[in-house]
Biopython code that builds the backbone (N, CA, C, O; Angstrom):
import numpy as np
from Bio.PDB.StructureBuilder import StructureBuilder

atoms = [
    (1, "UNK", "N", (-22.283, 68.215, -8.699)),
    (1, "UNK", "CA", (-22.093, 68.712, -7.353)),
    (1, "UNK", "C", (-20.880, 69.628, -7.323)),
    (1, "UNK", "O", (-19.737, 69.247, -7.578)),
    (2, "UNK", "N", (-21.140, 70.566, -7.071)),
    (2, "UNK", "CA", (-19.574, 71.870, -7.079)),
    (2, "UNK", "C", (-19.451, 71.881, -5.143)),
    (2, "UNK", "O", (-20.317, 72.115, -4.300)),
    (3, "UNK", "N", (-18.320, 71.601, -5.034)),
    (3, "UNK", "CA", (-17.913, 71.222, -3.593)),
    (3, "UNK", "C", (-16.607, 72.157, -3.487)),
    (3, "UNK", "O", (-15.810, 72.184, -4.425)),
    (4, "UNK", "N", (-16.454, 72.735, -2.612)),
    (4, "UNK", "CA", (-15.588, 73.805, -1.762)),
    (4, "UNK", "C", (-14.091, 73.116, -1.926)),
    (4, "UNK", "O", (-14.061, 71.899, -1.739)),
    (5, "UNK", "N", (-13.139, 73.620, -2.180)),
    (5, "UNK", "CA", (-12.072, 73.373, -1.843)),
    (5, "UNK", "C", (-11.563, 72.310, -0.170)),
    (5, "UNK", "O", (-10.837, 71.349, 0.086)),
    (6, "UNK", "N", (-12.302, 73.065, 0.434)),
    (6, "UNK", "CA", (-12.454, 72.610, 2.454)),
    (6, "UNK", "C", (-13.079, 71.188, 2.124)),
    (6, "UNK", "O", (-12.501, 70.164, 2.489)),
    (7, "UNK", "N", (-14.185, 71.156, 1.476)),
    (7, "UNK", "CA", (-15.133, 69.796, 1.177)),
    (7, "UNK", "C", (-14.565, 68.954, 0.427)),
    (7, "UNK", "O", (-14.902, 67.774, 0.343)),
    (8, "UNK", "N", (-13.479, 69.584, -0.300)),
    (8, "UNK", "CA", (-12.616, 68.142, -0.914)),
    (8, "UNK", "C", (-11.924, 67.968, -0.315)),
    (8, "UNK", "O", (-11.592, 66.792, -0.472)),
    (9, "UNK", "N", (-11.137, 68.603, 0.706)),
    (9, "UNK", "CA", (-10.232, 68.365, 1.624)),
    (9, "UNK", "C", (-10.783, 67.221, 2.693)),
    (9, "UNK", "O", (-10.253, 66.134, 2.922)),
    (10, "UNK", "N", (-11.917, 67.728, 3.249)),
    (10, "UNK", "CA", (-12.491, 67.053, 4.290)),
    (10, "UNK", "C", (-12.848, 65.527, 4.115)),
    (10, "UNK", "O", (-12.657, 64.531, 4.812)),
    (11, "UNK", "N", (-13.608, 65.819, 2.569)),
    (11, "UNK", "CA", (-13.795, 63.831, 2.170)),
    (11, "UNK", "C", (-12.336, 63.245, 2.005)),
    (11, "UNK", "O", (-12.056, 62.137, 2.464)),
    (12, "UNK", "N", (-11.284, 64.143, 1.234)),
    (12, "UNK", "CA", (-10.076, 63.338, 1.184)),
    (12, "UNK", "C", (-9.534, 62.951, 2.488)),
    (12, "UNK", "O", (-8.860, 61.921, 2.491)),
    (13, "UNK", "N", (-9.660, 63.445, 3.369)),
    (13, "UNK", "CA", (-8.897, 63.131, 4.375)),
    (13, "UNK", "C", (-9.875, 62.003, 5.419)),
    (13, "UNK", "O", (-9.456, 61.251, 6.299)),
    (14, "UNK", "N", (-10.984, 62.171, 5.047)),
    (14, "UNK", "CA", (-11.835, 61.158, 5.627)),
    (14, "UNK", "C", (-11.995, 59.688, 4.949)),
    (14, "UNK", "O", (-12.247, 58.615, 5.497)),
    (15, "UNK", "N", (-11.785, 59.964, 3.691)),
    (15, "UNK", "CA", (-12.041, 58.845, 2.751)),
    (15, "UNK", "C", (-10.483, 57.742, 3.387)),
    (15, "UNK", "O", (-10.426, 56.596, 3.835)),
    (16, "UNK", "N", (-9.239, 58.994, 3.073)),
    (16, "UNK", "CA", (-7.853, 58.392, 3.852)),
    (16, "UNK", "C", (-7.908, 57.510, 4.916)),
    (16, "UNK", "O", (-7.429, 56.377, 4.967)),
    (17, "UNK", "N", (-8.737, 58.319, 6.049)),
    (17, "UNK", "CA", (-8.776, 57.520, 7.435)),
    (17, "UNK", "C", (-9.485, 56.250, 7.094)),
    (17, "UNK", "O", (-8.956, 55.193, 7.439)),
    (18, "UNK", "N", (-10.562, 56.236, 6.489)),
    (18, "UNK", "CA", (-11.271, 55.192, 6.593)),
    (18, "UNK", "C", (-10.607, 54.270, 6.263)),
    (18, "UNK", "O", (-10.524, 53.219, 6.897)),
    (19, "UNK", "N", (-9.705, 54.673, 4.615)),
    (19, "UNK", "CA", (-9.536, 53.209, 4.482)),
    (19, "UNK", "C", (-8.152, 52.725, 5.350)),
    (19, "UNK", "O", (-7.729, 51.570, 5.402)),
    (20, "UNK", "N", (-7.639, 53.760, 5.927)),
    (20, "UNK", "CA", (-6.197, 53.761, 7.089)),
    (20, "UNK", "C", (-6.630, 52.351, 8.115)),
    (20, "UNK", "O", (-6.009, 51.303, 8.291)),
    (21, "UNK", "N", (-8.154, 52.893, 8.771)),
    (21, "UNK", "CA", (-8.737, 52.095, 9.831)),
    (21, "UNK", "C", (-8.768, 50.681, 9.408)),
    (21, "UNK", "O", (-8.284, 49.815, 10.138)),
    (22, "UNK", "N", (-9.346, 50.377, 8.195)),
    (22, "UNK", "CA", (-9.674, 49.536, 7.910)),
    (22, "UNK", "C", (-8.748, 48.296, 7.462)),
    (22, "UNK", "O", (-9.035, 47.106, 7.596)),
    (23, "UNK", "N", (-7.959, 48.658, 7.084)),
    (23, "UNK", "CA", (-6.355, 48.116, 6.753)),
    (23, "UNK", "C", (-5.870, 47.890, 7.635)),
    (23, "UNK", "O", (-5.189, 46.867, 7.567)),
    (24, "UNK", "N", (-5.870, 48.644, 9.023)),
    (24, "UNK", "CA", (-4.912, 48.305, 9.731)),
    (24, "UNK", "C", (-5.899, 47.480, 10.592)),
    (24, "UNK", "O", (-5.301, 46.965, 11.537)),
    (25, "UNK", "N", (-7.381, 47.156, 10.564)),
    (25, "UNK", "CA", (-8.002, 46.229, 11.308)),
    (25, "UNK", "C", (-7.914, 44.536, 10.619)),
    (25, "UNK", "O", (-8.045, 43.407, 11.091)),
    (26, "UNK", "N", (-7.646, 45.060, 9.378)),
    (26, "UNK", "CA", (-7.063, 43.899, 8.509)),
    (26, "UNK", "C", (-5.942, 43.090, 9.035)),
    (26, "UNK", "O", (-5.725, 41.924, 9.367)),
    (27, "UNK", "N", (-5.277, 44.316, 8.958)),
    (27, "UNK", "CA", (-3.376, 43.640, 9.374)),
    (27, "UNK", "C", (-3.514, 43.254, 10.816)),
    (27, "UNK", "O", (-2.894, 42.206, 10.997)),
    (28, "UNK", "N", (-4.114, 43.712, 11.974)),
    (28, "UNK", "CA", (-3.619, 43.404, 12.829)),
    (28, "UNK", "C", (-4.828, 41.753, 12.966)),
    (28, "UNK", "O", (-4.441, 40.748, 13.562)),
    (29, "UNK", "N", (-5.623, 41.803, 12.582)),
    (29, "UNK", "CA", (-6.663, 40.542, 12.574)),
    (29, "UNK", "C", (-5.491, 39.288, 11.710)),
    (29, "UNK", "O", (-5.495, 38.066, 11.853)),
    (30, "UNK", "N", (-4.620, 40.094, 10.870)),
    (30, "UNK", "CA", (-4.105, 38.871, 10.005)),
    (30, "UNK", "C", (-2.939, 38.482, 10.739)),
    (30, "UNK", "O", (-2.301, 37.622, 10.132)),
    (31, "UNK", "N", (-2.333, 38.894, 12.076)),
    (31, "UNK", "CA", (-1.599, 38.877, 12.719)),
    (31, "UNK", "C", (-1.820, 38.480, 14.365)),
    (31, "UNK", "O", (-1.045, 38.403, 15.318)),
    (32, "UNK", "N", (-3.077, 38.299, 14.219)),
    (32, "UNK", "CA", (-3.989, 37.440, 15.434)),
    (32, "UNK", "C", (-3.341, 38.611, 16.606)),
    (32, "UNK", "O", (-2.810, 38.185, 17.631)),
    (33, "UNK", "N", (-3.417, 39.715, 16.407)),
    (33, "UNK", "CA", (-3.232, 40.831, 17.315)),
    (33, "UNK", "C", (-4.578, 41.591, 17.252)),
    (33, "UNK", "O", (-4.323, 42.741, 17.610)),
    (34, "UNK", "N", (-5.624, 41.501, 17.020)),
    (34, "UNK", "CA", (-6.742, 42.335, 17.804)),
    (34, "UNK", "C", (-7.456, 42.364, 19.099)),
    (34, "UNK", "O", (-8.365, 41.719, 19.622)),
    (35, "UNK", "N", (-6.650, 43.422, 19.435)),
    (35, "UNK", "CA", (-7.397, 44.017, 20.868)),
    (35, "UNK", "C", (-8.040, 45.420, 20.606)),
    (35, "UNK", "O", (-7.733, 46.022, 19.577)),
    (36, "UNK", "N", (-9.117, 46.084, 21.698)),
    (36, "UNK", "CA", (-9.508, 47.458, 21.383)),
    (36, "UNK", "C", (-8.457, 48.393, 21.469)),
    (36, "UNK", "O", (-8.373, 49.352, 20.702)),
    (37, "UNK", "N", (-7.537, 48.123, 22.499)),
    (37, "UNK", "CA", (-6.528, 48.759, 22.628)),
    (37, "UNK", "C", (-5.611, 48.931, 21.950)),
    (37, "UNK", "O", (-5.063, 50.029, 21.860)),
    (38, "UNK", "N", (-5.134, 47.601, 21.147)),
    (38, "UNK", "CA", (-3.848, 48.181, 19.872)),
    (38, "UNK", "C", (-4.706, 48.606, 18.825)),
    (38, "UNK", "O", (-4.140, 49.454, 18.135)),
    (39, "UNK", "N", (-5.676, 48.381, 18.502)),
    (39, "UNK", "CA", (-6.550, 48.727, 17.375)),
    (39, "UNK", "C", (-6.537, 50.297, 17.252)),
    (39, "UNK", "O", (-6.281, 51.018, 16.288)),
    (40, "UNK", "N", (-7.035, 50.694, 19.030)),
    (40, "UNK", "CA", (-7.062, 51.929, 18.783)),
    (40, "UNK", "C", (-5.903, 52.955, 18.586)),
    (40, "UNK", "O", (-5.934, 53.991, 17.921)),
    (41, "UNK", "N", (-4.453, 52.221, 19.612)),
    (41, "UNK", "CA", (-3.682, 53.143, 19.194)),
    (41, "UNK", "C", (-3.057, 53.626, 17.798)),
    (41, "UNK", "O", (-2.495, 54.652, 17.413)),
    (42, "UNK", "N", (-3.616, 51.741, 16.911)),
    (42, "UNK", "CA", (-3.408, 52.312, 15.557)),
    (42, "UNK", "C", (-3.587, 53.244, 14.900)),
    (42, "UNK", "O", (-2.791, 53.931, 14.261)),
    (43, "UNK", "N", (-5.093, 53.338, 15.079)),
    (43, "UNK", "CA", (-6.590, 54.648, 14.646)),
    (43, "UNK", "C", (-5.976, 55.505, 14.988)),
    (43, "UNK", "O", (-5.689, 56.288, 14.083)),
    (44, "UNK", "N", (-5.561, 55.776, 16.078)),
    (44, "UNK", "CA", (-5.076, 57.056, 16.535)),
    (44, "UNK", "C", (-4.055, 57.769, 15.626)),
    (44, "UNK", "O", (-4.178, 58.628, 14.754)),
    (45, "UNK", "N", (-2.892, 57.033, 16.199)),
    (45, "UNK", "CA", (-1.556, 57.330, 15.117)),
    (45, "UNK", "C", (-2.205, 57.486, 13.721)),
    (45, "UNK", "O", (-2.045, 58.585, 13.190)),
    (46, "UNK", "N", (-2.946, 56.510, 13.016)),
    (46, "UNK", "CA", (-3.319, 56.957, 11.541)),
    (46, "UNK", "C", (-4.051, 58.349, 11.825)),
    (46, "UNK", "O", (-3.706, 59.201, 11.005)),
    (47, "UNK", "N", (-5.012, 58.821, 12.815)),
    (47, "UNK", "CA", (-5.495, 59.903, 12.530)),
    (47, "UNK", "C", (-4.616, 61.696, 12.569)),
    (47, "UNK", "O", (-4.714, 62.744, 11.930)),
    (48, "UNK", "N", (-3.690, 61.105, 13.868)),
    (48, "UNK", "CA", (-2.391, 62.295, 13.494)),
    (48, "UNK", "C", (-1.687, 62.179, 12.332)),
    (48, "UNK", "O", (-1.543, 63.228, 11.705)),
    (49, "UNK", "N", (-1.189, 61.140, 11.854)),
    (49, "UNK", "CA", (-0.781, 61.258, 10.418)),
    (49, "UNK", "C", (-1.670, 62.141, 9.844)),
    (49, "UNK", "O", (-1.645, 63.365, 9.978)),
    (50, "UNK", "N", (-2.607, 61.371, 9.079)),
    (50, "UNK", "CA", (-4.023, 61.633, 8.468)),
    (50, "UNK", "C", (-4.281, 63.249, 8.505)),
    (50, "UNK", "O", (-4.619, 63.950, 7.551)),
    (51, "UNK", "N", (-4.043, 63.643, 9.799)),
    (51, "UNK", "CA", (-4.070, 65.113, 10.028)),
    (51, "UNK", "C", (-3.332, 66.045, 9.485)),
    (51, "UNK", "O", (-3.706, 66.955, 8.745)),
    (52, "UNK", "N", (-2.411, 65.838, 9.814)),
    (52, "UNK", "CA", (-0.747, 66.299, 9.356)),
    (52, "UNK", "C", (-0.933, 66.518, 7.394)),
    (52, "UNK", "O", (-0.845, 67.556, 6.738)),
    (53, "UNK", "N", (-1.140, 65.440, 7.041)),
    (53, "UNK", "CA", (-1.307, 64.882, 5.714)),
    (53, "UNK", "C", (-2.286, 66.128, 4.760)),
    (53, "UNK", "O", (-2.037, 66.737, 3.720)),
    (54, "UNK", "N", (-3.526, 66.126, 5.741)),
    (54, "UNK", "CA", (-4.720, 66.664, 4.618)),
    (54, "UNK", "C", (-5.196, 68.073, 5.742)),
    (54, "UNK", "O", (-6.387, 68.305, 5.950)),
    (55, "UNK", "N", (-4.013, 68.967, 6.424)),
    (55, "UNK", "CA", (-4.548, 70.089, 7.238)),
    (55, "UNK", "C", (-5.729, 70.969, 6.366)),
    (55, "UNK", "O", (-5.688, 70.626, 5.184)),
    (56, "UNK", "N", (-6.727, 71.967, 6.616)),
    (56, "UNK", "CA", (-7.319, 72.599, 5.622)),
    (56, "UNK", "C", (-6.431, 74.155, 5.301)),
    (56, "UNK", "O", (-5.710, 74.718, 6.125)),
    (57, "UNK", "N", (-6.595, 74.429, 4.490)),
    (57, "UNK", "CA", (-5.974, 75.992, 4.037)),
    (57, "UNK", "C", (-6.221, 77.469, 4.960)),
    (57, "UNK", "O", (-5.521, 78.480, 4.906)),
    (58, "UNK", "N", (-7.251, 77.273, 5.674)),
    (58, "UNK", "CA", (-7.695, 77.877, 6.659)),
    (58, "UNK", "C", (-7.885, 77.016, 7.962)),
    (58, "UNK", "O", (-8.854, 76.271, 8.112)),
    (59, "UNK", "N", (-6.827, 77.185, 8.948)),
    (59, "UNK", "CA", (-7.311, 76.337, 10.095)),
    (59, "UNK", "C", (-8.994, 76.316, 11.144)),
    (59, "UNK", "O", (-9.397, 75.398, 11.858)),
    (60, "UNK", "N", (-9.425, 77.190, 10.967)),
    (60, "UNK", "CA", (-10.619, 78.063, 11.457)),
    (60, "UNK", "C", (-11.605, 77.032, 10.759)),
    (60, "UNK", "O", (-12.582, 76.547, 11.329)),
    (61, "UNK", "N", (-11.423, 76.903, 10.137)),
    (61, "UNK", "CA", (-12.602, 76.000, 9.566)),
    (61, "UNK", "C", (-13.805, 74.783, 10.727)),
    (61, "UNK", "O", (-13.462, 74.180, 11.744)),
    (62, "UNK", "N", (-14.707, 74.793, 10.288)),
    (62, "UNK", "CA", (-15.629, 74.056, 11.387)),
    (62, "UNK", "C", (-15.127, 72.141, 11.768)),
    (62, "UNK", "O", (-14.965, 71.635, 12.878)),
    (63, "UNK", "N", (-15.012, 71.559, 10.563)),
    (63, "UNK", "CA", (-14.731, 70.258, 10.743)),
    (63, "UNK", "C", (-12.652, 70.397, 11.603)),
    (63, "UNK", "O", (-12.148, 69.449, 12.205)),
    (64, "UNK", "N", (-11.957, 71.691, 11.389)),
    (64, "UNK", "CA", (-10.936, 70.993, 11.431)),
    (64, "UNK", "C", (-10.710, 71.359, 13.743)),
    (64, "UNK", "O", (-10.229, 70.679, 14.650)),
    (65, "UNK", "N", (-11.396, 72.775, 13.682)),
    (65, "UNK", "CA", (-11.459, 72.684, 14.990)),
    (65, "UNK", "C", (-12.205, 71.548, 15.742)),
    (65, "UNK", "O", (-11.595, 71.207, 16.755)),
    (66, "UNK", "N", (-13.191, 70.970, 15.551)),
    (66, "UNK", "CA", (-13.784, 69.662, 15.883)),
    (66, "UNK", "C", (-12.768, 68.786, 15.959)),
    (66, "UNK", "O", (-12.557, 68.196, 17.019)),
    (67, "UNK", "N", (-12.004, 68.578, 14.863)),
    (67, "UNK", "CA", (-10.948, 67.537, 15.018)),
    (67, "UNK", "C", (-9.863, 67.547, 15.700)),
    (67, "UNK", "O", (-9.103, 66.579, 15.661)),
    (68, "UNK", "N", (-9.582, 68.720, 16.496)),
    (68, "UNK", "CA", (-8.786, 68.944, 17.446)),
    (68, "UNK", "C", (-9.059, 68.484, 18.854)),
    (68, "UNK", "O", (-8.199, 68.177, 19.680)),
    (69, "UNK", "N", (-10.429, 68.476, 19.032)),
    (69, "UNK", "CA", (-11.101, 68.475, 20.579)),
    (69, "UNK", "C", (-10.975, 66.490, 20.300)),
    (69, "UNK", "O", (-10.513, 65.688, 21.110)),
    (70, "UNK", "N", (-11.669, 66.118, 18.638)),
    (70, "UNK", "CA", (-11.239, 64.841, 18.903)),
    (70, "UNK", "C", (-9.569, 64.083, 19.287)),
    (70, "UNK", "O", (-9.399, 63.199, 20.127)),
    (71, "UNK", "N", (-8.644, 64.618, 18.553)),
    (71, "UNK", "CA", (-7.391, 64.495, 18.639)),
    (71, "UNK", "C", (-6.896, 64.367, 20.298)),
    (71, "UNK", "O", (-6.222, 63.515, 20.877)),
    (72, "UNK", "N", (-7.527, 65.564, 20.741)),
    (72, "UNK", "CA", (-7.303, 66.180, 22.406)),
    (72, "UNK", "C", (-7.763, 65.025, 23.114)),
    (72, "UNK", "O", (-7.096, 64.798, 24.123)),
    (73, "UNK", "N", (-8.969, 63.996, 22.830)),
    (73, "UNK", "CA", (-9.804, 63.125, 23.615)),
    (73, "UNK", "C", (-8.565, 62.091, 23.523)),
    (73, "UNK", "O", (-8.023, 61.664, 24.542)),
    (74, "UNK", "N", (-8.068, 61.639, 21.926)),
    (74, "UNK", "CA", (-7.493, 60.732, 21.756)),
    (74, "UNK", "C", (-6.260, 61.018, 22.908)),
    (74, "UNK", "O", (-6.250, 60.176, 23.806)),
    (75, "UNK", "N", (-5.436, 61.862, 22.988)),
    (75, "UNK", "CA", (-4.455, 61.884, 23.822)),
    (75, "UNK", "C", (-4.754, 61.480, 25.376)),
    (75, "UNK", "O", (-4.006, 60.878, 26.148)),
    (76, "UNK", "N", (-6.281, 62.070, 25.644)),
    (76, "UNK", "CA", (-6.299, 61.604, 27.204)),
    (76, "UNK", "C", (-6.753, 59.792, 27.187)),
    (76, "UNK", "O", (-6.751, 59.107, 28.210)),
    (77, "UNK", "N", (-6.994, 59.447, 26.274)),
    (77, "UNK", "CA", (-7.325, 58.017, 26.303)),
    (77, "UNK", "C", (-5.742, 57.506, 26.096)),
    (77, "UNK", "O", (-5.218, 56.779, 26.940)),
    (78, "UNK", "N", (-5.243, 57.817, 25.256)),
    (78, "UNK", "CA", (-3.894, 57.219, 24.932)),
    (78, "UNK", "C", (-2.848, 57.178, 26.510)),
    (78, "UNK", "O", (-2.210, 56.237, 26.981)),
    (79, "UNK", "N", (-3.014, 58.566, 27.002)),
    (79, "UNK", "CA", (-2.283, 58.670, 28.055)),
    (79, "UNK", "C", (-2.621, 57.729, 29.464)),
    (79, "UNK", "O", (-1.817, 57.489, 30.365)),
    (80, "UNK", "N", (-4.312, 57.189, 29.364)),
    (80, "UNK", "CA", (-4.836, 56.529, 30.253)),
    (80, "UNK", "C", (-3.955, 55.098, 29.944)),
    (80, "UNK", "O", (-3.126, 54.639, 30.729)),
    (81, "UNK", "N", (-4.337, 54.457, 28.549)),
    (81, "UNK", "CA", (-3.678, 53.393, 28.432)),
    (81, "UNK", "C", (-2.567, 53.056, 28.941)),
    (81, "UNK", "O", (-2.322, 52.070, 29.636)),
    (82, "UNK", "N", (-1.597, 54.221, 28.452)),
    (82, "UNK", "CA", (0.161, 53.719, 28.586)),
    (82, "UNK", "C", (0.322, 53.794, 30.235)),
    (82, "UNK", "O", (1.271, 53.230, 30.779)),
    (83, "UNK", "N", (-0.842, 54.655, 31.122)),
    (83, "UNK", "CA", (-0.449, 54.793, 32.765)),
    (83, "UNK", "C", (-1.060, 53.277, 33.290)),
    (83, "UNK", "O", (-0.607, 52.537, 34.163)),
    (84, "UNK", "N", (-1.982, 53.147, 32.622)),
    (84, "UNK", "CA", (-2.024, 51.442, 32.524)),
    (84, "UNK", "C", (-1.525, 50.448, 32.729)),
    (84, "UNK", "O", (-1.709, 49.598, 33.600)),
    (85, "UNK", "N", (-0.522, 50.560, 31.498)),
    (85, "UNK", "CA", (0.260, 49.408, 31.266)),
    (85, "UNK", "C", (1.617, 49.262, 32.176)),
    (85, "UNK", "O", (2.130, 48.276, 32.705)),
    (86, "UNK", "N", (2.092, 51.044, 32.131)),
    (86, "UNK", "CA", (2.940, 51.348, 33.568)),
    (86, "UNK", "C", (2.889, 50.340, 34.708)),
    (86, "UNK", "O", (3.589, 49.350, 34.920)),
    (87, "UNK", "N", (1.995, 50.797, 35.300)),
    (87, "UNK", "CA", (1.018, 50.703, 36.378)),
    (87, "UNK", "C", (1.211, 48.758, 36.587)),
    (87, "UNK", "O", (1.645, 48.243, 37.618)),
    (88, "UNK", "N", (0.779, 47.997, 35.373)),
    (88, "UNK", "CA", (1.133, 46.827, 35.834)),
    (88, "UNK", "C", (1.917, 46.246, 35.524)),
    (88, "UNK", "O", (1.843, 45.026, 35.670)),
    (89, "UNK", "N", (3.266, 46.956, 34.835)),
    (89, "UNK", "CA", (4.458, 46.493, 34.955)),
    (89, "UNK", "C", (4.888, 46.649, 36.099)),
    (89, "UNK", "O", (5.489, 45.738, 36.668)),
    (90, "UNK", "N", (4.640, 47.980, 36.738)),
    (90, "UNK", "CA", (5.580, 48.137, 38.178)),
    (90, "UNK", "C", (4.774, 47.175, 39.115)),
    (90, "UNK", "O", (5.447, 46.759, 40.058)),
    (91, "UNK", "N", (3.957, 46.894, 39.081)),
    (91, "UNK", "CA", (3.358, 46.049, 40.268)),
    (91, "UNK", "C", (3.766, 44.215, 40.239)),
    (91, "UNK", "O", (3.341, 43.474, 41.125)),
]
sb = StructureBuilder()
sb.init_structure("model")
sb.init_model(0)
sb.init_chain("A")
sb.init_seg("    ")
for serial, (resi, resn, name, xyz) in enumerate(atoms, 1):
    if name == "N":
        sb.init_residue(resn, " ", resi, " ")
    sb.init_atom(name, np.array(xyz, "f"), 0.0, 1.0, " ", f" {name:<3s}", serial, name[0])
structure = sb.get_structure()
């Protein structure tokens, strides 16, 4: 299989997350801390790392603009959470 420079990038950085996710569903299960919510802010944070980590050589690329609009989702969910948690501290 002869794979693109972008295509090794893309599995490396996917192969990364996965096993990022998976570890940290480990740790926080081994720490009797699983909720969807810390789980996800984990995922999250690993996926900006993750990002940061394995950018492609050309930003233009198809998978990495996709991963921006995902990144973008993650922030409005993240931002929902923490107005959340705000929200019932002040009350």
């Amino acid at each position: 299989m002869d794979y693109t420079i972008e295509a090794r990038g893309f599995r490396s950085f996917v192969l990364v997350y996965v096993l990022f996710s998976l570890a940290s569903l480990a740790v926080l299960w081994a720490l009797d801390s699983v909720s969807l919510r810390t789980y996800f802010v984990v995922a999250f944070i690993g996926l900006l790392v993750t990002s940061e980590i394995f950018p492609p050589a050309d930003p233009k690329t198809v998978w990495w603009k996709r991963l921006q609009w995902v990144k973008a989702g993650g922030w409005v969910v993240l931002l929902y959470i923490l107005v959340e948690r705000v929200l019932m501290v002040v009350q």
